[in-house]
PAMI-553814 format. One record per residue (C-alpha): chain; x, y, z; residue number from 1; residue in three letters. Coordinates in steps of 0.02 Angstrom, whole numbers, m for minus. Example, Ala and Ser with C-alpha at 12.3 -4.5 7.8 and 13.67 -1.06 7.14 Angstrom:
BEGIN
ATOM  chaine       X       Y       Z  num  residu
ATOM       A     615    m225     390    1     ALA
ATOM       A     684     m53     357    2     SER
! end
This chain:
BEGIN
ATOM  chaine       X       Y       Z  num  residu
ATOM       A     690     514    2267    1     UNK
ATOM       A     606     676    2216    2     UNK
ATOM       A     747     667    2049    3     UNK
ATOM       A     711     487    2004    4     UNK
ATOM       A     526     524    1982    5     UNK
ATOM       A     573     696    1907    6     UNK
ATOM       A     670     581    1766    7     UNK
ATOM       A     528     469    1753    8     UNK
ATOM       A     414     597    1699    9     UNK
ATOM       A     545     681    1595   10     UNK
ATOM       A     568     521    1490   11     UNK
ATOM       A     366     502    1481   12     UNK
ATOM       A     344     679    1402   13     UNK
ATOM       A     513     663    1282   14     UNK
ATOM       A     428     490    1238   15     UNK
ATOM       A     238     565    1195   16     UNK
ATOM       A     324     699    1117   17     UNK
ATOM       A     441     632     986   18     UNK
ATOM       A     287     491     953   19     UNK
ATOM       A     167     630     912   20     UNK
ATOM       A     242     705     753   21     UNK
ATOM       A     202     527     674   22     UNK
ATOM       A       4     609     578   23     UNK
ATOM       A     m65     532     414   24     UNK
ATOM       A    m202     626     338   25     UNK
ATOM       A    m284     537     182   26     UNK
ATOM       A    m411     616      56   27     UNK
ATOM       A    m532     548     m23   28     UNK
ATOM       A    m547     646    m230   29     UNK
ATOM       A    m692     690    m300   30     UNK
ATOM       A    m721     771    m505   31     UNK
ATOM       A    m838     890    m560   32     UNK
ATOM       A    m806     837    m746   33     UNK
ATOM       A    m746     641    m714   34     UNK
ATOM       A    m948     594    m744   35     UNK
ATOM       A    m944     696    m932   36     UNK
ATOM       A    m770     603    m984   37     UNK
ATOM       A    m859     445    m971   38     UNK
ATOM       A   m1020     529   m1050   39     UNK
ATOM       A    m908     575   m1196   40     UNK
ATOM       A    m813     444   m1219   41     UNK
ATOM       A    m974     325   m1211   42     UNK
ATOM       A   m1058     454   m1340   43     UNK
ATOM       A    m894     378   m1459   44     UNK
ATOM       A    m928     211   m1428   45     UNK
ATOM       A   m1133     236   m1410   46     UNK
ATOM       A   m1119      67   m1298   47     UNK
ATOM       A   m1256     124   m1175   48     UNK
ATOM       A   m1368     274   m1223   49     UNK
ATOM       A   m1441     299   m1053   50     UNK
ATOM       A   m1275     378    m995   51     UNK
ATOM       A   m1306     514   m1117   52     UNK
ATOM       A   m1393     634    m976   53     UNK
ATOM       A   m1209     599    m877   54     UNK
ATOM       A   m1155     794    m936   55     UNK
ATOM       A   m1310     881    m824   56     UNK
ATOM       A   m1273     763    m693   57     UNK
ATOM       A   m1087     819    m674   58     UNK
ATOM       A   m1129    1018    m672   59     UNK
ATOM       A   m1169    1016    m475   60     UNK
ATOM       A   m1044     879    m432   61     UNK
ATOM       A    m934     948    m286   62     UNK
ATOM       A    m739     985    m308   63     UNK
ATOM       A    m571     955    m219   64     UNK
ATOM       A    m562     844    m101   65     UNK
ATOM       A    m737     751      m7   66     UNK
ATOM       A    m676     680     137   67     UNK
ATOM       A    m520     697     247   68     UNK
ATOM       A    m478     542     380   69     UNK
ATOM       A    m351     589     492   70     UNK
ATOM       A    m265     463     577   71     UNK
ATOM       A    m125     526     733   72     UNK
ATOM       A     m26     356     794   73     UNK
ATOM       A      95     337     953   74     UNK
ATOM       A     199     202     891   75     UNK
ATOM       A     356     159    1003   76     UNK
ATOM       A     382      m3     921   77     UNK
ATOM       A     470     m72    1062   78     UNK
ATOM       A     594    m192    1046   79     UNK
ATOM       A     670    m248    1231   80     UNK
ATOM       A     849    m285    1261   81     UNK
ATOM       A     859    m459    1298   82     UNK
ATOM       A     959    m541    1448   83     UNK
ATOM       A    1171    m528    1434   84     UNK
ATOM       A    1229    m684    1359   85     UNK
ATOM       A    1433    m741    1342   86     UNK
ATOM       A    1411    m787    1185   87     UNK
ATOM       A    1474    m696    1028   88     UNK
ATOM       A    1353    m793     933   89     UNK
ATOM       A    1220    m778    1017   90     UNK
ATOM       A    1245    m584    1042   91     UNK
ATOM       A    1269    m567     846   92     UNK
ATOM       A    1091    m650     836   93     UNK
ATOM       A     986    m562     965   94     UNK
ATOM       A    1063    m392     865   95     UNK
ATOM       A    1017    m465     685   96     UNK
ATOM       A     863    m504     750   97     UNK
ATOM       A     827    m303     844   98     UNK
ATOM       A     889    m219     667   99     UNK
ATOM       A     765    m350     569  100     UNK
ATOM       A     622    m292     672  101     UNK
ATOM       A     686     m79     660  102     UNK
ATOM       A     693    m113     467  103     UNK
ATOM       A     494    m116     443  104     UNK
ATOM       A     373     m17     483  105     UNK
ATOM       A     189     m31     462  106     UNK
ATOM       A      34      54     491  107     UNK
ATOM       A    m148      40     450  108     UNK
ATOM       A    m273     183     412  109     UNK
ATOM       A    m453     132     398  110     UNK
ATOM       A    m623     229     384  111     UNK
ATOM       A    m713     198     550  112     UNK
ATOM       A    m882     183     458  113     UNK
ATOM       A    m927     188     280  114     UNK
ATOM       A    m916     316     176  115     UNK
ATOM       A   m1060     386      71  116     UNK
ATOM       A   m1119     443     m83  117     UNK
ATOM       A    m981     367    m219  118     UNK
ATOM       A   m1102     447    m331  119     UNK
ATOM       A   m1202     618    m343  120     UNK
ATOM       A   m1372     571    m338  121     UNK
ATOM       A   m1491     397    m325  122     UNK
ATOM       A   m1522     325    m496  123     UNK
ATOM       A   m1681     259    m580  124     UNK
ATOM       A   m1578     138    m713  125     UNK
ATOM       A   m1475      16    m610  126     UNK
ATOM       A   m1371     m50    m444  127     UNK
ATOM       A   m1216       6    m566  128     UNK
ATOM       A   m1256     148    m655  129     UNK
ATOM       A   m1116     274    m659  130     UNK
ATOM       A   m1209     403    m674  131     UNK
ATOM       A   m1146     548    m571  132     UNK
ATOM       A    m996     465    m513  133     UNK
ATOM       A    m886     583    m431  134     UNK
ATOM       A    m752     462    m344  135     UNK
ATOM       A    m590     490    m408  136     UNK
ATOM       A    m446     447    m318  137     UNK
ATOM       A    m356     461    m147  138     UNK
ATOM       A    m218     547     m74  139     UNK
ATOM       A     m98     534      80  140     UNK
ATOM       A       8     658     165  141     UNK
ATOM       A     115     639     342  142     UNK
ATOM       A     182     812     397  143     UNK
ATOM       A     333     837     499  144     UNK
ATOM       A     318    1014     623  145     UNK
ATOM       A     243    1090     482  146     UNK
ATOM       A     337    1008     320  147     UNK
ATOM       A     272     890     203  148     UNK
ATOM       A     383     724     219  149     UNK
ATOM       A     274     623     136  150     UNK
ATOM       A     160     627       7  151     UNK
ATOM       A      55     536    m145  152     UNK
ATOM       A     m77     559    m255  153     UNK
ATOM       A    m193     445    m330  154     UNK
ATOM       A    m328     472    m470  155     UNK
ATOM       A    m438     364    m584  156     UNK
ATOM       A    m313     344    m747  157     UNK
ATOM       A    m438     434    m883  158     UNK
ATOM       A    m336     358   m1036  159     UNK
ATOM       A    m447     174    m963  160     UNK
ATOM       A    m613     266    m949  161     UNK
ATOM       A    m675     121   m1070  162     UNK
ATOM       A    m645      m9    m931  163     UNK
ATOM       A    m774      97    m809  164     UNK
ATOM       A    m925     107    m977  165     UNK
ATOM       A    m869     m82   m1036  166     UNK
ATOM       A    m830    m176    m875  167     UNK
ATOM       A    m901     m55    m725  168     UNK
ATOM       A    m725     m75    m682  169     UNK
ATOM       A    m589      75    m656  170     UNK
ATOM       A    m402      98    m629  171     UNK
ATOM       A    m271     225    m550  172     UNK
ATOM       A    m123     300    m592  173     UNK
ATOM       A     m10     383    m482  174     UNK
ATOM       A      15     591    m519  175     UNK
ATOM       A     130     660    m376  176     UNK
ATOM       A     249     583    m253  177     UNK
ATOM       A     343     654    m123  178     UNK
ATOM       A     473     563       1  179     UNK
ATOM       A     611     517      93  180     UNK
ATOM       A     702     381     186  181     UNK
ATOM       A     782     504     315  182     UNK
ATOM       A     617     576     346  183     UNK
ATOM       A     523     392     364  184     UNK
ATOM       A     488     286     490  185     UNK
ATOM       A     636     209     480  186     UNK
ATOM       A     705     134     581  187     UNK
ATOM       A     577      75     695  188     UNK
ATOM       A     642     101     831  189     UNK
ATOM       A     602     213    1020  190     UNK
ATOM       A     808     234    1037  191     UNK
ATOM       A     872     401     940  192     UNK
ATOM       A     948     310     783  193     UNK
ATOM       A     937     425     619  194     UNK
ATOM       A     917     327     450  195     UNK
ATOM       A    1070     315     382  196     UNK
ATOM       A    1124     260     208  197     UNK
ATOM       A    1292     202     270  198     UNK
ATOM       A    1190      73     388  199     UNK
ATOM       A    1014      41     288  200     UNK
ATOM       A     972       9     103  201     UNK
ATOM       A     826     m18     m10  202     UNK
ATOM       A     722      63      48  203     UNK
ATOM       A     551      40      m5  204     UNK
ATOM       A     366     101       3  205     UNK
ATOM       A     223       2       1  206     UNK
ATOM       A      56      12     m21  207     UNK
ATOM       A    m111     m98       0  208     UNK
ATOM       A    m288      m7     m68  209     UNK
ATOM       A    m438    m116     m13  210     UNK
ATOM       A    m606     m37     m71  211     UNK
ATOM       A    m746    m134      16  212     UNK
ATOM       A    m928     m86      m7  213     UNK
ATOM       A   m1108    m162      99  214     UNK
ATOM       A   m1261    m132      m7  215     UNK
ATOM       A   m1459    m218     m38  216     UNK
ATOM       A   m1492    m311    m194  217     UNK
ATOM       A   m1669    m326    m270  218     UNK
ATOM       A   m1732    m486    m184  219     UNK
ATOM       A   m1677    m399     m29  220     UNK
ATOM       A   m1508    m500      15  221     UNK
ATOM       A   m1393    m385      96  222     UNK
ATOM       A   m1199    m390      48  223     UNK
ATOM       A   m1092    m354     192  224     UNK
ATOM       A    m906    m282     172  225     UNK
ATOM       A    m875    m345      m3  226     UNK
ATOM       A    m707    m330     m79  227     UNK
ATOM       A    m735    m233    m231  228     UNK
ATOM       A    m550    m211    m285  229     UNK
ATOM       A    m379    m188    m212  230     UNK
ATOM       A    m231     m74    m288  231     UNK
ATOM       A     m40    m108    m247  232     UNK
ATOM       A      75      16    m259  233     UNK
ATOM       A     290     m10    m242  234     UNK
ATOM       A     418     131    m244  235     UNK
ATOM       A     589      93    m214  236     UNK
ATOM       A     696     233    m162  237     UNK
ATOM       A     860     216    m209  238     UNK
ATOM       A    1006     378    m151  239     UNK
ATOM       A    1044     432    m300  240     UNK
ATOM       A     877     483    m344  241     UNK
ATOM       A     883     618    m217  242     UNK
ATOM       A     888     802    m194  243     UNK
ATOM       A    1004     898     m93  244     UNK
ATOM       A     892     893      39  245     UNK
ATOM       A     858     718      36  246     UNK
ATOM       A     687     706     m49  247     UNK
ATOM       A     626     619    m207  248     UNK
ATOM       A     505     725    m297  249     UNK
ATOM       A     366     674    m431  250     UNK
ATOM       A     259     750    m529  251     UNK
ATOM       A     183     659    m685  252     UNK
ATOM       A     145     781    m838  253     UNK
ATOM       A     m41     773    m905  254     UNK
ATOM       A     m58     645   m1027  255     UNK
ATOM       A      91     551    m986  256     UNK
ATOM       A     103     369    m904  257     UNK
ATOM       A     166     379    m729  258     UNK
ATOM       A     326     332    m674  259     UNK
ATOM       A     287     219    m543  260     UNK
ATOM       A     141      76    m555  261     UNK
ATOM       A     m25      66    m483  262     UNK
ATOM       A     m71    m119    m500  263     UNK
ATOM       A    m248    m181    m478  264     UNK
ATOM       A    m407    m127    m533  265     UNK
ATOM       A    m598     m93    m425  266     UNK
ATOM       A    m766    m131    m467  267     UNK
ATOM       A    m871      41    m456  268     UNK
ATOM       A   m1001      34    m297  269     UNK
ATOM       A   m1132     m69    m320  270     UNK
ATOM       A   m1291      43    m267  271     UNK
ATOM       A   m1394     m27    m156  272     UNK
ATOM       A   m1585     m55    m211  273     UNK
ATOM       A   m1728      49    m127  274     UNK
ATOM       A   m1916     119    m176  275     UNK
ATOM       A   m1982     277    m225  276     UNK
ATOM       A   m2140     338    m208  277     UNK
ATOM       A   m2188     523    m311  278     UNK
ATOM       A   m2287     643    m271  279     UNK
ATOM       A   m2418     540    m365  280     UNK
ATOM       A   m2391     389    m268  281     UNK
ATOM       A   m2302     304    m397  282     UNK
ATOM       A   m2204     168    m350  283     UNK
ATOM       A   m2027     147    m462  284     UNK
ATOM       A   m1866      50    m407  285     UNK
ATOM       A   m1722     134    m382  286     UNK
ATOM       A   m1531     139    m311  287     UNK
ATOM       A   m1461     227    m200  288     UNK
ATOM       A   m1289     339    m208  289     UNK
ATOM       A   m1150     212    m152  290     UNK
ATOM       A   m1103     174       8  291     UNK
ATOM       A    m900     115      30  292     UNK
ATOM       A    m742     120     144  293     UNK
ATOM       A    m567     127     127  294     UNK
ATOM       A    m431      23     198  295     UNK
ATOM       A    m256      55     178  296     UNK
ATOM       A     m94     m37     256  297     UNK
ATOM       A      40      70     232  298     UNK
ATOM       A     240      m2     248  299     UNK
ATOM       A     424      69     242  300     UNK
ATOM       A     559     m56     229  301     UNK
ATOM       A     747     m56     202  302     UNK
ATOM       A     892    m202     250  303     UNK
ATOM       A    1040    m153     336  304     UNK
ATOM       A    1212    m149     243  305     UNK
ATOM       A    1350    m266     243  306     UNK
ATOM       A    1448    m115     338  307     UNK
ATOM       A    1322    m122     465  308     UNK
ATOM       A    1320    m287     490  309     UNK
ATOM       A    1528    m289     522  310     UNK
ATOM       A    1513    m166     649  311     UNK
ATOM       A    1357    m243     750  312     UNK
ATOM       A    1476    m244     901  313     UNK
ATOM       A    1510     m85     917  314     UNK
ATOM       A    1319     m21     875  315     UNK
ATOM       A    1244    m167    1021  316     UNK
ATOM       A    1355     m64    1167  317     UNK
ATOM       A    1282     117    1068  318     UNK
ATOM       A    1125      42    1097  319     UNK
ATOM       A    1137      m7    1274  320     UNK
ATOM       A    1200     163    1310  321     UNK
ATOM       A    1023     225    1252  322     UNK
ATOM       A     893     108    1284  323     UNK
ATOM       A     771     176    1399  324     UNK
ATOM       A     686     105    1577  325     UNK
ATOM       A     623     m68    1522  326     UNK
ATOM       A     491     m58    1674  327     UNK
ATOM       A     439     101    1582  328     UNK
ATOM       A     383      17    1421  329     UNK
ATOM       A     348    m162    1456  330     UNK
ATOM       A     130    m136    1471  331     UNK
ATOM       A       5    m193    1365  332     UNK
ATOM       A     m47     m80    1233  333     UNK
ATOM       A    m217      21    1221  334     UNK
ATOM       A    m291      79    1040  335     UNK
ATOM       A    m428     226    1028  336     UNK
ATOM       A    m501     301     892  337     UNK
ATOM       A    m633     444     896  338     UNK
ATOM       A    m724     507     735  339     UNK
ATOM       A    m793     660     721  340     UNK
ATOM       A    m884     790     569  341     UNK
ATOM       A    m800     940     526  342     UNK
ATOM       A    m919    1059     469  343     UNK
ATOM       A    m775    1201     408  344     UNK
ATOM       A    m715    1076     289  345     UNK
ATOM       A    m858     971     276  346     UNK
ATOM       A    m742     818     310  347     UNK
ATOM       A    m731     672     437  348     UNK
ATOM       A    m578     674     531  349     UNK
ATOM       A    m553     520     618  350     UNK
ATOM       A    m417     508     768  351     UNK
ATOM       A    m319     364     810  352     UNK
ATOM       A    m199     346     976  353     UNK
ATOM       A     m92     195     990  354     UNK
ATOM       A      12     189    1143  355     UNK
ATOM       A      78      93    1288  356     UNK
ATOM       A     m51     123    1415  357     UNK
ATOM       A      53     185    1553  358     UNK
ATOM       A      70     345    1426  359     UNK
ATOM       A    m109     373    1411  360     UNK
ATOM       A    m160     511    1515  361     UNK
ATOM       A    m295     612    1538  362     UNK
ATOM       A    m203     750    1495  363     UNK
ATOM       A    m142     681    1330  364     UNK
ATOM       A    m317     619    1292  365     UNK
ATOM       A    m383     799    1305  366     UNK
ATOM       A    m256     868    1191  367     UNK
ATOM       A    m312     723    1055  368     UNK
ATOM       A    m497     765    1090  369     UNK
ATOM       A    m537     581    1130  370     UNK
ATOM       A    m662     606    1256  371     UNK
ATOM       A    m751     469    1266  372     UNK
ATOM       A    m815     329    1370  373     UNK
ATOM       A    m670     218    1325  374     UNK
ATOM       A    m539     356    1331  375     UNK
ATOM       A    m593     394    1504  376     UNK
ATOM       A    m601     228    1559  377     UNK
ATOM       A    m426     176    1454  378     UNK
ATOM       A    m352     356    1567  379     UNK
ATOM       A    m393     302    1712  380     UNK
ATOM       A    m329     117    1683  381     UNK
ATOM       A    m142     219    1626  382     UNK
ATOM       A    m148     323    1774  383     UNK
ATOM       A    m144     192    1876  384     UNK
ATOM       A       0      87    1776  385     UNK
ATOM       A     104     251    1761  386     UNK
ATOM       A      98     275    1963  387     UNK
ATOM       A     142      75    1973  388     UNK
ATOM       A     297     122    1868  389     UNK
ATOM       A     338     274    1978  390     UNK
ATOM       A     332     163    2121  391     UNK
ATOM       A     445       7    2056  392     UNK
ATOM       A     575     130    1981  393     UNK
ATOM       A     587     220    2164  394     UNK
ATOM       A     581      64    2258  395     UNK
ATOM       A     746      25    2147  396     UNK
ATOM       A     808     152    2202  397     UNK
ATOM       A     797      97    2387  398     UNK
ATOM       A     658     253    2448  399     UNK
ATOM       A     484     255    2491  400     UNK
ATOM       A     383     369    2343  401     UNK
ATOM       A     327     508    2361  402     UNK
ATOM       A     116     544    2354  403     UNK
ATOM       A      88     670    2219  404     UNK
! end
């Protein structure tokens, strides 16, 4: 008895483990000289002669990178062997169906609240004044114990700086890239199954941008989570593309158009209207400095070869031979997220744990700093389904458990 429950907690901390090395961290950019571009280039075009004073504005803008969101997942995506059928047919199917499921993998990484200040300071001229903008661009990186596996860069394409004086509207264009399919996600899958290029192909990354902004108009209507602009970004990774370690690198030269497409475009953040009072008493209207979040969906996904497919008898008994306790992993799933302020790096780092909840343990919770209300209460709720699992797998295996 004293072995079985050994195993079971064995296969619970190989399980956390391996699930833990799965960390996006995404940046938000900001410019100390994005704000005197556009005062320059509207200085060309003299289209709006209030932006003159942008230069001054831009001196005490801050640098490198604003914001840092750091999102930690535990994502098993299970997928449970089904029943034993005779059929050939219907075997082929239930497999088809398992590798269709391992071939994607998806994730989201959100802001928990808004972020502010897409500009330096309030503004006395307008709800979109870009005046002091310092927004410009975003970044995400996934390390690996301690290497970079993934990783892109984002920033507002300067060659359409017309579109943001014109049409209040901006672009990006995508400046470094860094990635590879036997370092992904891929396959989705708890069972230890590499990515191989004999078995998977096309592989592709995907990207979804959303930009949403809440802000106060002048008659005092208030805009809630407003869609400001979305950006869309494809890569297909193709073998032969590849180092000799595997990795596709990217760097775009200064200047140059990028290699891969960032399609879509975003309104700049409507400020939100507010008064201001001197030290006269004066009464002026004015705007505030942006508030906005991010959302990104992030997705890896491949197809499995024609090779693959031939052999899907031989990989189903493989698979058998390593699929884990089904009692183990058959729970509902618990999601919880902590935010906290940095004040070393003068970042929000935001901390998400997605697990089965018969993995969420106290101990586990502590080690993710999510000590909260809900974490305490979600802990308590996996102790109690992990010791229900301890119990069915010993009473399978015909003894009375243990007490701890």
């Amino acid at each position: 008895m004293r072995k079985s429950v050994l195993t079971l907690i064995a296969l619970l901390t190989s399980i956390i483990t391996q699930a833990q090395k799965v960390e996006y961290t995404t940046f938000i950019y900001t410019s100390d000289n994005l704000a005197e571009e556009i005062a320059q280039k509207s200085s060309e075009t003299e289209s709006r002669g209030y932006l003159a004073d942008l230069y001054n504005a831009s001196k005490n803008a801050s640098k490198g990178i604003a914001s840092g969101y750091v999102s930690s997942f535990i994502d098993m995506g299970v997928n449970a062997i089904g029943s034993l059928f005779t059929s050939n047919a219907r075997h082929q199917q239930e497999w088809n169906e398992m590798v269709k499921k391992e071939n994607v993998y998806q994730t989201q990484i959100s802001t928990v609240s808004e972020v502010n200040d897409f500009y330096k300071e309030t503004s006395f001229d307008g709800a979109m004044d870009p005046k002091g903008m310092t927004f410009d661009g975003i970044g995400c990186l996934r390390k690996e114990a301690g290497d970079t596996v993934f990783y892109i860069s984002c920033h507002i394409d300067r060659s359409k700086i017309n579109r943001i004086i014109n049409h209040s509207k901006f672009e990006l264009v995508l400046d470094t890239l860094i990635i590879s399919p036997t370092r992904s996600n891929l396959p989705n899958t708890t069972l230890s199954i590499p990515y191989s290029f004999k078995e998977r192909k096309n592989f592709t990354l995907s990207m979804d941008i959303r930009l949403l902004s809440s802000w106060m108009n002048e008659i005092v209507q208030l805009q809630k989570d407003q869609e400001l602009g979305r950006f869309a970004i494809n890569i297909p990774v193709d073998e032969s593309v590849l180092d000799s370690k595997g990795f596709l690198h990217y760097v775009r030269h200064d200047g140059q158009p990028s290699a891969y497409k960032v399609l879509g475009e975003s309104f700049i953040v409507p400020r939100s209207f507010m008064g201001h009072r001197d030290e006269n008493d004066n009464y002026r209207n004015s705007w505030g400095t942006g508030e906005y979040k991010l959302e990104i969906t992030l997705k890896e996904t491949c197809e499995a070869t024609d090779a693959y497919k031939k052999n899907w008898k031989a990989d189903r008994k493989y698979r058998k031979s390593l699929a884990p306790h089904r009692n183990l992993l058959e729970t509902s799933w618990q999601t919880i997220s902590n935010q906290r302020w940095d004040e070393m790096t003068k970042s929000w780092v935001i901390t998400t744990l997605k697990a089965p909840a018969s993995i969420i343990s106290r101990d586990l919770i502590d080690k993710l700093g999510l000590n909260t209300a809900t974490t305490a209460s979600a802990g308590a709720n996996a102790q109690a389904a992990q010791m229900a699992a301890m119990k069915a797998a010993a009473a399978k295996q015909g003894a009375a458990p243990q007490k701890p």
